[in-house]
C-alpha positions as a LaTeX table, in Angstrom:
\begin{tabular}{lrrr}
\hline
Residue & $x$ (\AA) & $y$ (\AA) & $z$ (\AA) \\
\hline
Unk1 & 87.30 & $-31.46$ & 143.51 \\
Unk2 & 84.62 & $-28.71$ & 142.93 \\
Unk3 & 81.33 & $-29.23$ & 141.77 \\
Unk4 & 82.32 & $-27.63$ & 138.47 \\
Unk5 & 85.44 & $-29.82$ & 137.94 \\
Unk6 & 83.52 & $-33.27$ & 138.94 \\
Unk7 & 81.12 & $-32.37$ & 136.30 \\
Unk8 & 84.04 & $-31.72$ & 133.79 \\
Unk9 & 85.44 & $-34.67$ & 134.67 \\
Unk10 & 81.99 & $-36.55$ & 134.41 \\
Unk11 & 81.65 & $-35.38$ & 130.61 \\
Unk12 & 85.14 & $-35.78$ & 129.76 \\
Unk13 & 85.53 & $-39.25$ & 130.79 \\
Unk14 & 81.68 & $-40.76$ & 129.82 \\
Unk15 & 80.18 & $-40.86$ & 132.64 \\
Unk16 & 77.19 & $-38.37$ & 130.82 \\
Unk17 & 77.20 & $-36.85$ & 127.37 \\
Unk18 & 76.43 & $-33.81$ & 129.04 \\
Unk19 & 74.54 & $-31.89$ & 131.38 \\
Unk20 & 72.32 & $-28.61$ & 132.00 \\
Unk21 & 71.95 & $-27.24$ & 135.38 \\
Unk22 & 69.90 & $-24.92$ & 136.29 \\
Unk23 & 68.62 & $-23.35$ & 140.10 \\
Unk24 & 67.59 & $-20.19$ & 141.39 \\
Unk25 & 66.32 & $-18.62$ & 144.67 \\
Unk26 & 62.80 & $-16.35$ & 145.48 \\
Unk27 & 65.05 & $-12.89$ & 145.88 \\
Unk28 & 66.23 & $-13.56$ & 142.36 \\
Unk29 & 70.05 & $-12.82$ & 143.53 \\
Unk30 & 71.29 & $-16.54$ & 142.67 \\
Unk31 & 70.66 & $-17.55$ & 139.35 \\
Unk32 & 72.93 & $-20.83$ & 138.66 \\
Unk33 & 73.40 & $-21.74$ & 134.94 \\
Unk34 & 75.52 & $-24.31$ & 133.47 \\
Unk35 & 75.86 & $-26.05$ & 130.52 \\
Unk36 & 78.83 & $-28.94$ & 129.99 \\
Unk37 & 79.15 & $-31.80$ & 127.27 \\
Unk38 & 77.35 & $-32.74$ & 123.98 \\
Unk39 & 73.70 & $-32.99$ & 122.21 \\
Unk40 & 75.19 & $-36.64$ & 120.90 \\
Unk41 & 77.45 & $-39.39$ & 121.21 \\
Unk42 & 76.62 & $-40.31$ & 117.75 \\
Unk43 & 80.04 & $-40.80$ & 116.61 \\
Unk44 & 81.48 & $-37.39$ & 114.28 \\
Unk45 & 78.90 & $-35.16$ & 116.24 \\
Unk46 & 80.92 & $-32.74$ & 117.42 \\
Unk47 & 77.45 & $-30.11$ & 118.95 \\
Unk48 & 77.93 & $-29.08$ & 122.25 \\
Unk49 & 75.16 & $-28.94$ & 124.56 \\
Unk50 & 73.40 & $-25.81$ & 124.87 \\
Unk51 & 70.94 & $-24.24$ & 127.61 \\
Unk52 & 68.14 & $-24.37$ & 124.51 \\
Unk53 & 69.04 & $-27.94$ & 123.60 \\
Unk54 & 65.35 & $-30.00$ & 123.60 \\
Unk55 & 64.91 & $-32.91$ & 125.95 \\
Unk56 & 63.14 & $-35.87$ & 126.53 \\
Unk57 & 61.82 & $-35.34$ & 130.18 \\
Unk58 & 59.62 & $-38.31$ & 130.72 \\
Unk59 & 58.12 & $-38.16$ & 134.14 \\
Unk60 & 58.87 & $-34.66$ & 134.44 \\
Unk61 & 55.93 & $-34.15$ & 132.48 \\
Unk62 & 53.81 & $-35.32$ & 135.48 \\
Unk63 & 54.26 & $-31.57$ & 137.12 \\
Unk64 & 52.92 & $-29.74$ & 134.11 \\
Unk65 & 50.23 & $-32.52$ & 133.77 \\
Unk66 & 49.32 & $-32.06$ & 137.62 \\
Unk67 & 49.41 & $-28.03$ & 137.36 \\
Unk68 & 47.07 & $-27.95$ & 134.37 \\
Unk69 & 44.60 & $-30.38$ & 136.13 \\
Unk70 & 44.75 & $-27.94$ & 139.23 \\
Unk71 & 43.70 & $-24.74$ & 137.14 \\
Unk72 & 40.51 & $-26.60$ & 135.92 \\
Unk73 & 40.15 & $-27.84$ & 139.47 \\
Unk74 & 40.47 & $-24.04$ & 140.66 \\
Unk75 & 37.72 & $-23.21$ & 137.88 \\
Unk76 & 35.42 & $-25.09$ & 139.42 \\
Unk77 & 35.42 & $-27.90$ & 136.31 \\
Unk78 & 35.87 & $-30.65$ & 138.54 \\
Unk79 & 36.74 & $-31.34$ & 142.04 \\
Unk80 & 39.72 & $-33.99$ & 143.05 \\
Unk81 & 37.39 & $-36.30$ & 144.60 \\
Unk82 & 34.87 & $-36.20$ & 142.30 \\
Unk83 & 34.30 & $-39.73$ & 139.88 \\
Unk84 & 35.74 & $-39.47$ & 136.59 \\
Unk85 & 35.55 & $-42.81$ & 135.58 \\
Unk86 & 32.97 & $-42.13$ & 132.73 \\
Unk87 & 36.23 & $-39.97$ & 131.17 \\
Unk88 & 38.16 & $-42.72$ & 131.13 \\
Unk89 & 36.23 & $-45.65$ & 130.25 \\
Unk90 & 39.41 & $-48.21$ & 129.20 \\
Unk91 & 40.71 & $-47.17$ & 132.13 \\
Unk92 & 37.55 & $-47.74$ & 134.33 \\
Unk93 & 36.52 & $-51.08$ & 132.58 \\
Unk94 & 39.10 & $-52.66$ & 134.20 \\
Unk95 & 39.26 & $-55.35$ & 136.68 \\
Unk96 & 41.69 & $-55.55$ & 139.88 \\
Unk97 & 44.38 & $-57.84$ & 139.38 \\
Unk98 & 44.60 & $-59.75$ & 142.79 \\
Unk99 & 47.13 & $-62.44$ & 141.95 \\
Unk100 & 47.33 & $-65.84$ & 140.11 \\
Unk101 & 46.19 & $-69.16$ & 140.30 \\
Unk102 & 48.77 & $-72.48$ & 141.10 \\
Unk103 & 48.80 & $-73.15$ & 136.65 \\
Unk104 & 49.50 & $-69.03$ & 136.60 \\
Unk105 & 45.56 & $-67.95$ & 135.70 \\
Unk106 & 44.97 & $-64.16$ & 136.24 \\
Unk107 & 42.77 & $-63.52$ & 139.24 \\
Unk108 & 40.30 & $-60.99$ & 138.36 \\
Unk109 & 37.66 & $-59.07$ & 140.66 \\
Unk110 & 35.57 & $-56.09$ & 139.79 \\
Unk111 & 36.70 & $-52.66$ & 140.41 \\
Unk112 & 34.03 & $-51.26$ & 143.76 \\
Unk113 & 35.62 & $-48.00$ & 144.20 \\
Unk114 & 35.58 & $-44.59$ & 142.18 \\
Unk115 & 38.53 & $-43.37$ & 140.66 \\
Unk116 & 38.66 & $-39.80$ & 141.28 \\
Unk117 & 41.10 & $-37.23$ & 140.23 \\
Unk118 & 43.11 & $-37.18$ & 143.33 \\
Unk119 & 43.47 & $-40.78$ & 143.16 \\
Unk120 & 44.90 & $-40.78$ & 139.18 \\
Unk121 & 46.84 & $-37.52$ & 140.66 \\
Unk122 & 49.37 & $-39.36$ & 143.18 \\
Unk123 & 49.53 & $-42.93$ & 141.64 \\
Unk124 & 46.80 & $-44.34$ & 144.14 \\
Unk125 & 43.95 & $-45.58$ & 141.83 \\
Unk126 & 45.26 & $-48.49$ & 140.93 \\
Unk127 & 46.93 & $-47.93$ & 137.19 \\
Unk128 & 50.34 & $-49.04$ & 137.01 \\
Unk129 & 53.24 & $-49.63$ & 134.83 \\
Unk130 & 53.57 & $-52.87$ & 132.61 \\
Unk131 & 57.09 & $-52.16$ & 132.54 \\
Unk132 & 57.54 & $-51.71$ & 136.18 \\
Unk133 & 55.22 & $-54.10$ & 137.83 \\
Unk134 & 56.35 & $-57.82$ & 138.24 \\
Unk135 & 52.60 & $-58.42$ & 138.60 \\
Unk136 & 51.61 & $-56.76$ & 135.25 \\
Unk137 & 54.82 & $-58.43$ & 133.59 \\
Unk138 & 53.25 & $-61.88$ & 134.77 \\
Unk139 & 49.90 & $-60.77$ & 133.29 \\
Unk140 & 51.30 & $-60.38$ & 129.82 \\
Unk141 & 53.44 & $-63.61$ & 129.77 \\
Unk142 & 50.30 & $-65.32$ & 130.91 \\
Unk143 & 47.50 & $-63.61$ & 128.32 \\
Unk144 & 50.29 & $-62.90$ & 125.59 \\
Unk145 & 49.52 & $-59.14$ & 125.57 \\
Unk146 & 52.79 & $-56.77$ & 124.81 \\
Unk147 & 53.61 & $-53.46$ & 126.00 \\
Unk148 & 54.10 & $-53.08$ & 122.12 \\
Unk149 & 54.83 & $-49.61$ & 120.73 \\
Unk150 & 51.40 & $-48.57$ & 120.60 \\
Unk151 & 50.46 & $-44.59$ & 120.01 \\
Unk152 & 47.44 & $-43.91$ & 121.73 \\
Unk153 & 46.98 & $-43.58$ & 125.35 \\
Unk154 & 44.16 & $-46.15$ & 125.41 \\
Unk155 & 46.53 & $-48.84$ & 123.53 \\
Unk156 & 49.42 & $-48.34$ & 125.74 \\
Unk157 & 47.88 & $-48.36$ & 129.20 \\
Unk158 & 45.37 & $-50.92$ & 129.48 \\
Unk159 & 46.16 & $-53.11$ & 131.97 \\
Unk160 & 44.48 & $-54.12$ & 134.97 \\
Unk161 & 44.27 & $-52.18$ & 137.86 \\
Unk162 & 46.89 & $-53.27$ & 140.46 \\
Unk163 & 44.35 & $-52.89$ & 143.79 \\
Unk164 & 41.33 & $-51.29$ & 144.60 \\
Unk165 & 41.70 & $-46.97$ & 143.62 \\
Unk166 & 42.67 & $-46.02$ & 147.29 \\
Unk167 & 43.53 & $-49.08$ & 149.03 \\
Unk168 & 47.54 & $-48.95$ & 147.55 \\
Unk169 & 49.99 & $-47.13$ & 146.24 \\
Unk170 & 52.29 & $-47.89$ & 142.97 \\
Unk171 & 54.00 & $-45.73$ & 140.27 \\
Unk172 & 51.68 & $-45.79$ & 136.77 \\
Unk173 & 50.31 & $-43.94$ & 134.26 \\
Unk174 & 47.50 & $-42.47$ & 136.68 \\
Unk175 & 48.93 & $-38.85$ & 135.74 \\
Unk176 & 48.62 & $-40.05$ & 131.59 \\
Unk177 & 44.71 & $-41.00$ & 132.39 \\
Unk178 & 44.19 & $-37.88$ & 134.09 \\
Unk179 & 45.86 & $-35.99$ & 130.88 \\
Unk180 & 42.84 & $-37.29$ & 129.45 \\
Unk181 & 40.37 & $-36.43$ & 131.82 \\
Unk182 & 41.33 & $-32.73$ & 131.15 \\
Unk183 & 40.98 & $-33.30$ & 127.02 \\
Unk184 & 37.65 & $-34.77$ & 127.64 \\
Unk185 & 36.63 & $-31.46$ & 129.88 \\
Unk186 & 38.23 & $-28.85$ & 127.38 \\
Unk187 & 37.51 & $-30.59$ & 124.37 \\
Unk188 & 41.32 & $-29.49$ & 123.66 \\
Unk189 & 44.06 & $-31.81$ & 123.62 \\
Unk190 & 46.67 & $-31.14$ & 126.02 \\
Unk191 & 49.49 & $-29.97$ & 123.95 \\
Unk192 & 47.17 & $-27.28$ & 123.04 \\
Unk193 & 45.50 & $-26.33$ & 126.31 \\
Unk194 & 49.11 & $-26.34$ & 127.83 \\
Unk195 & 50.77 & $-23.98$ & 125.05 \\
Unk196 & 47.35 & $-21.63$ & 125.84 \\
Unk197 & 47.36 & $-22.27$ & 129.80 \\
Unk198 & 50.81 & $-22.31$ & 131.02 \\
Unk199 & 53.41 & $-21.94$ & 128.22 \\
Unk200 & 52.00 & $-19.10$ & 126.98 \\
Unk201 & 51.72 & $-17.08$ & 129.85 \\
Unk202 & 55.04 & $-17.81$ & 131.20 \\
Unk203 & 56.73 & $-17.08$ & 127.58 \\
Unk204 & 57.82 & $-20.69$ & 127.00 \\
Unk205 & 58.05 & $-21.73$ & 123.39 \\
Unk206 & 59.83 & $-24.41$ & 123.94 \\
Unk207 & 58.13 & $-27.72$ & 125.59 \\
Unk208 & 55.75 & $-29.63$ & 123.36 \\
Unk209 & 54.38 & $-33.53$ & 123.15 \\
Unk210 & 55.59 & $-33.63$ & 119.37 \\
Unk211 & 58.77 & $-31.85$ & 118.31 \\
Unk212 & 58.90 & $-33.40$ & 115.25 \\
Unk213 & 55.94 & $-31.27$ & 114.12 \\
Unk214 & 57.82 & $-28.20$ & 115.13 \\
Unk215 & 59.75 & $-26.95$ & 112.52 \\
Unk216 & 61.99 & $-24.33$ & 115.47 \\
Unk217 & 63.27 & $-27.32$ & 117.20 \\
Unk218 & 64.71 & $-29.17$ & 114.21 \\
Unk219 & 68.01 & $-30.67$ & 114.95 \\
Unk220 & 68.18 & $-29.40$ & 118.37 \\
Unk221 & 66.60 & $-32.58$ & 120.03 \\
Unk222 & 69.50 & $-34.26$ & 122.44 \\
Unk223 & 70.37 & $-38.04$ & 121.35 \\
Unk224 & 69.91 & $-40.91$ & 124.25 \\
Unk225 & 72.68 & $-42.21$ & 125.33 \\
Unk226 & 72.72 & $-46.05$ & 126.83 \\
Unk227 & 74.93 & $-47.30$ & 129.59 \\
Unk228 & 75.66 & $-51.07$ & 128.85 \\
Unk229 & 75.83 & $-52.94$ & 132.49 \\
Unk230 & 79.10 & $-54.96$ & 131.62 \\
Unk231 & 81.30 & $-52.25$ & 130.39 \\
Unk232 & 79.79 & $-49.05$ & 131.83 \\
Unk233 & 80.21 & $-47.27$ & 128.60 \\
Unk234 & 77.72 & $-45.28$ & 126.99 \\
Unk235 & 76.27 & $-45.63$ & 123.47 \\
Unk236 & 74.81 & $-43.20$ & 121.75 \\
Unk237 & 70.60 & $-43.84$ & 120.62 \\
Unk238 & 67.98 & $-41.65$ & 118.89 \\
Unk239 & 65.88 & $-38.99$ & 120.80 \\
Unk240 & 62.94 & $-39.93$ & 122.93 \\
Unk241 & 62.12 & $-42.92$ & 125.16 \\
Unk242 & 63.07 & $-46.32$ & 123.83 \\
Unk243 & 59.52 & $-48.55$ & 124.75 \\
Unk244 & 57.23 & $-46.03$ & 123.05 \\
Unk245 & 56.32 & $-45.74$ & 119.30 \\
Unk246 & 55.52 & $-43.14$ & 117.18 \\
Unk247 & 52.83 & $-41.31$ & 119.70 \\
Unk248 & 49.56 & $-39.71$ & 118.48 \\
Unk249 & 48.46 & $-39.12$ & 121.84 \\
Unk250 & 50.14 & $-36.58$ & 124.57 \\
Unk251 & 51.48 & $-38.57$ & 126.86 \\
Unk252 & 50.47 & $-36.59$ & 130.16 \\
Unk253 & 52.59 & $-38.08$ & 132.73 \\
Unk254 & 55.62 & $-39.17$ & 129.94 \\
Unk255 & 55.85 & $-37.83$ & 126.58 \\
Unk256 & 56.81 & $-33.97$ & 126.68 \\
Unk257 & 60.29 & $-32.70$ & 125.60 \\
Unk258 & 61.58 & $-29.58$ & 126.79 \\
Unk259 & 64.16 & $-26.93$ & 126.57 \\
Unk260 & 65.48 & $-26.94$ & 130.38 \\
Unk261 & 65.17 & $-23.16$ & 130.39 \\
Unk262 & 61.83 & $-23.03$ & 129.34 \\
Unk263 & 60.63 & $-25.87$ & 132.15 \\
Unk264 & 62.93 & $-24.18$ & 134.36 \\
Unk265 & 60.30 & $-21.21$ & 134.38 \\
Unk266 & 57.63 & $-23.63$ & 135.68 \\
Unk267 & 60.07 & $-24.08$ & 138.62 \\
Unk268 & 60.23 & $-20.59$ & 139.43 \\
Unk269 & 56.70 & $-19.35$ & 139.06 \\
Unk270 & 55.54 & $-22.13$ & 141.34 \\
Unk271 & 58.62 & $-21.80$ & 143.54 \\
Unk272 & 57.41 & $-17.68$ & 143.64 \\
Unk273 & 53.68 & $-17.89$ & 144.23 \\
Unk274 & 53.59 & $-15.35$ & 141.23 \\
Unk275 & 50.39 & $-16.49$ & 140.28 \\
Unk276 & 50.65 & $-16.89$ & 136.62 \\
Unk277 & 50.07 & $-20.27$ & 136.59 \\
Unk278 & 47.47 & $-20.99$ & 139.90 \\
Unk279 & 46.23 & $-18.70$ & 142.51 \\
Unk280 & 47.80 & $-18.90$ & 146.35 \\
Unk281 & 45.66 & $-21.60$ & 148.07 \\
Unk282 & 45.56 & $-23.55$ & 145.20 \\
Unk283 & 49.52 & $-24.12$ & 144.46 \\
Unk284 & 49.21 & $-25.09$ & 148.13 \\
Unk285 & 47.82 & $-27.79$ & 147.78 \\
Unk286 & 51.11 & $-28.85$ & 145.79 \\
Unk287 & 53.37 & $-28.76$ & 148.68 \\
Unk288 & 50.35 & $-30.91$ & 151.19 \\
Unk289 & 50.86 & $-34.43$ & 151.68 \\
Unk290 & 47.77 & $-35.94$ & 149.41 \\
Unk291 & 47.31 & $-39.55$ & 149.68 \\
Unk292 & 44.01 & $-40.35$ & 150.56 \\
Unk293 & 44.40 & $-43.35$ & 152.83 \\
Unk294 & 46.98 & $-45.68$ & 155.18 \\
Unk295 & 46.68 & $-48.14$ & 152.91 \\
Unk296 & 48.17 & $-45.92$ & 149.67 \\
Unk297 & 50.64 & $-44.09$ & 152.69 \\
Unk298 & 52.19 & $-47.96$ & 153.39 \\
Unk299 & 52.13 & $-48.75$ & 149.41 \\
Unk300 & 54.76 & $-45.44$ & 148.64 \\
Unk301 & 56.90 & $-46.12$ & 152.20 \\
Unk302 & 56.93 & $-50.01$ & 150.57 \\
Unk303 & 57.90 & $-49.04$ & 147.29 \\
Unk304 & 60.65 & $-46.63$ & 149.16 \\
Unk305 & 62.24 & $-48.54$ & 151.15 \\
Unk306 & 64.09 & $-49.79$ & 147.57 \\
Unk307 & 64.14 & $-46.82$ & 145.85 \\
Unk308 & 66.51 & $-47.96$ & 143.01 \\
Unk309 & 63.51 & $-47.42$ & 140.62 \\
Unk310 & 63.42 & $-43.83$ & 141.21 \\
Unk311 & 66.27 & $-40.80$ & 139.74 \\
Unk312 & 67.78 & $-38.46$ & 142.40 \\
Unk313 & 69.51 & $-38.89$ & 146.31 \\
Unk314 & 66.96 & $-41.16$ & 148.26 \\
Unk315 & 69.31 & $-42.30$ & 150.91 \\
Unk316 & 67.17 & $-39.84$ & 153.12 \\
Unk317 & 64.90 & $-41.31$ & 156.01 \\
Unk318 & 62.11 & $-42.97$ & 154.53 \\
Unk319 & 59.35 & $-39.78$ & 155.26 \\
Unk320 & 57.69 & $-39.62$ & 152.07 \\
Unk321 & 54.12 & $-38.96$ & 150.68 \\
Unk322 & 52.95 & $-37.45$ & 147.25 \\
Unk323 & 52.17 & $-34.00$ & 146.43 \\
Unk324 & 50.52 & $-33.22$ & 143.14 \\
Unk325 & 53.39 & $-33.64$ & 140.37 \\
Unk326 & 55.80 & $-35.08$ & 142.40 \\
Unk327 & 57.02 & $-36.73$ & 146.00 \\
Unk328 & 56.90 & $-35.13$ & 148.80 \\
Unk329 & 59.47 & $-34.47$ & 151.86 \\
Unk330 & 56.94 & $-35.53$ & 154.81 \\
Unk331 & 59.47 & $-35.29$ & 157.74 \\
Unk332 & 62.37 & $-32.99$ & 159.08 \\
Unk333 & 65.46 & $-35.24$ & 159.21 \\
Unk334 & 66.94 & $-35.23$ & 155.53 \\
Unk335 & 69.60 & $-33.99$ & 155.38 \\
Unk336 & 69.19 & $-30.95$ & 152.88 \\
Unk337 & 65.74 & $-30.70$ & 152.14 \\
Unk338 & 62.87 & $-29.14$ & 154.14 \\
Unk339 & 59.71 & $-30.72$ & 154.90 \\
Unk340 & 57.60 & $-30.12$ & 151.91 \\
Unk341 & 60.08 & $-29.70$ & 149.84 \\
Unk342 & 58.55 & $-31.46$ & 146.18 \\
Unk343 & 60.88 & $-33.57$ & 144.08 \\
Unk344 & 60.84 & $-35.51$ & 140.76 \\
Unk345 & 62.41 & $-36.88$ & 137.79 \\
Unk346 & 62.66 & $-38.24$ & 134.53 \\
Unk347 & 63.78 & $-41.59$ & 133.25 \\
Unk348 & 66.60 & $-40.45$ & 131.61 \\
Unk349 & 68.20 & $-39.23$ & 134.45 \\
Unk350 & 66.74 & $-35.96$ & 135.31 \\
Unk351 & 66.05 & $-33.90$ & 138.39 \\
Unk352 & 63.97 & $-31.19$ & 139.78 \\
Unk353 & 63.28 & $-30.06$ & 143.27 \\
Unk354 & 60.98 & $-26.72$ & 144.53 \\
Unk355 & 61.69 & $-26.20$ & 148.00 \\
Unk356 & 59.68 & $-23.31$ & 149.14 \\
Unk357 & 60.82 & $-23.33$ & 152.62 \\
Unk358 & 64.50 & $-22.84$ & 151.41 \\
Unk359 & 62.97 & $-20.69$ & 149.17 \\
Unk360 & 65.23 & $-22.52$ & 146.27 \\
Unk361 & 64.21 & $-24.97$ & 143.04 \\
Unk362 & 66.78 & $-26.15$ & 141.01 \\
Unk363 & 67.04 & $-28.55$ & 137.56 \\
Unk364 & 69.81 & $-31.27$ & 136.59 \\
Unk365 & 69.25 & $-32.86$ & 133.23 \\
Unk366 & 70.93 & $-35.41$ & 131.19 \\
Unk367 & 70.32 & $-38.34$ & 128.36 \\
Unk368 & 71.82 & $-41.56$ & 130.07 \\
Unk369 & 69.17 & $-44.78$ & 130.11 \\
Unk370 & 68.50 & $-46.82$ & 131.84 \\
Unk371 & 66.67 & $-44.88$ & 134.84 \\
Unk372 & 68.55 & $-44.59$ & 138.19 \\
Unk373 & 71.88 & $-45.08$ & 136.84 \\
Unk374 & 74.26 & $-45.48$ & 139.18 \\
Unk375 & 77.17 & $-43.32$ & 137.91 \\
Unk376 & 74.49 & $-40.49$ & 137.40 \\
Unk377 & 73.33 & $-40.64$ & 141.29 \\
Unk378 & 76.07 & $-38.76$ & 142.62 \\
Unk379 & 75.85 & $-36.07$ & 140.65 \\
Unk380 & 72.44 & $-35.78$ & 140.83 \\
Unk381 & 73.20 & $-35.51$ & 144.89 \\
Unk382 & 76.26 & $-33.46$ & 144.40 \\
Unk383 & 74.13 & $-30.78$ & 142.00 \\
Unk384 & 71.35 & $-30.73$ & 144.92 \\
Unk385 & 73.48 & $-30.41$ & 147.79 \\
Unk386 & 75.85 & $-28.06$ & 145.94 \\
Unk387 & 72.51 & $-25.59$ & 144.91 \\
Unk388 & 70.89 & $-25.54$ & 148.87 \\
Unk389 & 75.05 & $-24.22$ & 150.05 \\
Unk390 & 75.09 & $-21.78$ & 147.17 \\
Unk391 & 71.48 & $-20.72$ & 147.35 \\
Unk392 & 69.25 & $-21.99$ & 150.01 \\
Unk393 & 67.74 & $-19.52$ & 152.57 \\
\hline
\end{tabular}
């Protein structure tokens, strides 16, 4: 079958509620749109996806967290490897969880190394995820603390650090602490310095941390949809991520919601070295391989060598490090994708790749929880593959 009748097929029989797929090329002579499916499985919904449709991206916030870090980095209002622990003082207050006791104690040691901006950057200072980590997970059964639906950044995330900033590597909310960082520089928050910064200039409207506060995006929000493991049937659940609350806080490495389109243009400007969004040298430093040490360089190949945690095709040779906003191809034998070539995701099944080498970026987005699903994998690697044949170099 062709790529367009798998993905009819795919929507037709449940295996997404729909999909928008986006890609284009530096020349601007391949521009690939397509939009299959529904908004919601909520049963008597009968609206069809559209290319404006609003979604929950999730991680795919991390790029537009990383870029606007980079342009105050490129203004000279702080360096990557400068100390910013002061900014973040839950964050910094915390110990290094270095295992347990026999009766299941905590063991605790102090925290001897700075946490720069770099470090919060590629998921090397330490921060994790509650919901991720086994060792966090055996933290809270042991003190009784929840990953409860908090709404500020400060409630959510404090946990102890998982190693010394530096010395590991592990997925976290590094990118959220750094969202911070910036709102403590500006004095803005980062919905606001975004929509001034980035959105703005690139004519996006459409992306924001709260889209219940926007009165444009009513009723345009795509539902969730929920794969239950025995059946493999999907189930349709409200909008947003199901293990946060009702945020007052933006969320800088989780909590924006998009129109495709409109993130689509991030894609492209970065893709283009247009400079709209950061001068030459500095959207480099995207595409260069940026963790710090061996020790955080072993951490991500660890983590990778099971990547079932992570959305898209991973079943690629294990050359990997992390660029700012997302991993990075560190090696020259996958199979599509050039060596640094950045990729990431969202939990709810989303895609994005910039490959500047191929000269191509391209976007898959859908609804379906949990993250990594594994009827959603092959079309995530049949959209990629199928963009690099139609428009790759």
């Amino acid at each position: 079958m062709s790529f367009d009748e798998v993905l009819e097929k795919a929507a037709q029989d449940g295996t997404i509620p729909g999909a928008v797929v986006l890609a284009t090329n530096t020349s601007g002579d391949f521009n690939f749109q397509k939009v299959i499916g529904k908004r919601s499985l909520q049963a008597g919904s009968d609206d069809p996806l559209r290319l404006d449709s609003v979604f929950t991206i999730a991680s795919m916030t991390k790029l537009l967290t990383s870029i606007a870090l980079l342009q105050l980095h490129e203004r000279g209002t702080v360096g990557l490897d400068q100390d910013v622990s002061e900014l973040v003082p839950i964050l910094a207050n915390q110990s290094i969880l270095t295992g347990f006791t026999k009766d299941g104690t905590p063991i605790l040691v102090k925290r001897e190394k700075a946490i720069t901006l770099r470090l919060l950057l590629t998921h090397s200072s330490g921060a994790g995820y509650s919901f991720m980590d086994p060792k966090l997970q055996q933290y809270a059964k042991y003190t009784g603390k929840t990953f409860s639906e908090s709404s500020t950044i400060d409630d959510i995330f404090d946990w102890p650090l998982l190693y010394q900033p530096g010395e590991g590597w592990a997925y976290g909310a590094g990118v959220t602490w750094a969202g911070k960082v910036l709102e403590k520089l500006t004095g803005k928050s980062l919905e606001d310095y975004m929509q001034e910064n980035m959105f703005q200039p690139l004519g996006i409207s459409r992306i924001t941390f709260f889209p219940r506060a926007n009165p444009a995006l009513e009723g345009q929000m795509c539902d969730m949809s929920v794969r239950d493991d025995a059946t493999g049937t999907l189930s349709a659940a409200p909008p947003g991520l199901p293990f946060f609350g009702d945020l007052k806080d933006c969320l800088g490495g989780e909590g924006a919601y998009a129109d495709l389109s409109d993130y689509a243009k991030v894609l492209r400007s970065i893709l283009l070295d247009d400079g709209t969004l950061l001068r030459s040298e500095t959207a480099a430093l995207i595409f260069q391989p940026q963790l710090p040490t061996d020790a955080a360089r072993a951490g991500l190949r660890k983590a990778m060598e099971d990547p079932s945690w992570a959305v898209g095709d991973f079943s690629g040779p294990n050359e990997y490090d992390w660029g700012f906003g997302g991993i990075l191809i560190a090696g020259d034998n996958h199979p599509v994708r050039s060596r640094g070539c950045l990729i990431w995701s969202g939990a709810a099944n989303l895609f994005w790749f910039i490959d500047r080498t191929a000269r191509l970026c391209g976007l898959w987005g859908t609804q379906v929880m949990p993250p990594a699903d594994q009827k959603v994998e092959p079309l995530i690697s049949l959209f990629e593959r199928h963009m690099y044949a139609l428009g790759g170099k």
